[in-house]
C-alpha positions, 0 to 999 in steps of 0.5 A: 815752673821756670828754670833758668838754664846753668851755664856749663864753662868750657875752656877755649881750644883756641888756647890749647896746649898738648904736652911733648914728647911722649908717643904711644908704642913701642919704645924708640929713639925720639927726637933730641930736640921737641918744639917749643910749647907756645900759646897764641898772644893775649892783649895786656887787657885780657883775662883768658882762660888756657888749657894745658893737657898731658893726657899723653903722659898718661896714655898706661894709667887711663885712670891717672889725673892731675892732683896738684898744679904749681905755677910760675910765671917769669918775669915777674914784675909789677904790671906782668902776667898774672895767674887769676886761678888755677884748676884741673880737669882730669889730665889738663890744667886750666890756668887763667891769665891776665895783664902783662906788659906790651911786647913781653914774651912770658914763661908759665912753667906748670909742674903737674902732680897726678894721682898716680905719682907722676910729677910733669914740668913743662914751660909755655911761652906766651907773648903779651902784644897790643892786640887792641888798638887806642885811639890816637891821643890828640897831642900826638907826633903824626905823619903828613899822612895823619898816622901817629908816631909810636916808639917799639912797644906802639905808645904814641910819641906826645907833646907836653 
């Protein structure tokens, strides 16, 4: 008898994001100022999956993992980012996204609550770029060398 396989979904480490600031050891001082949390850029026309991991806020309690998500996506406006779903995965939170408008910088703020009754907030930026590129409509402003004339976000000045 035949079976068809199952697929088993992995999230993509290509859009993997750790959590800051928490080091193993012996406590000291640490760095006043930790790097920006920033996601790789998405084409407004992607719907992708993204990680966020705070196994090293969880390092003591092995044991703990996330029992609750709440997500914010700023801004948020008709036509922005969008949260499609949201889950958790022992100590990483999967979150996936889509739209958005062209060059667009967005803010995910994840507010993480584990079984143990740690509570981690932390904001991901995410730039939202035309990565896909259209064809040139016909009606469209060109150079002598035939390259479409385009305003900052690469929409193609047209005629009417």
């Amino acid at each position: 008898m035949t079976i068809p396989a199952a697929y088993l979904w992995r999230p993509s480490n290509a859009r993997y994001v750790q959590i800051d600031g928490f080091v193993s050891g012996p406590r000291r001082p640490q760095s006043p100022c930790a790097a920006p949390l920033a996601w790789p850029a998405k084409d407004p026309g992607d719907t992708l999956d993204y990680v966020f991991d705070i196994s090293p806020a969880l390092t003591a309690d092995p044991g703990d993992a996330i029992a609750s998500l709440d997500i914010t996506i700023g801004p948020a406006n008709v036509g922005d980012l969008q949260l499609v779903s949201a889950a958790a995965d022992g100590p990483r939170a999967i979150l996936w996204l889509s739209g958005g408008q062209s060059q667009t910088n967005y803010t995910v703020t994840v507010t993480a609550r584990t079984n143990g009754g740690r509570i981690l907030v932390r904001t991901i930026s995410l730039p939202v770029v035309a990565l896909a590129s259209l064809p040139t409509p016909q009606n469209a402003l060109t150079t002598g060398d035939g390259l479409a004339l385009t305003d900052p976000t690469g929409t193609p000045f047209t005629t009417i």
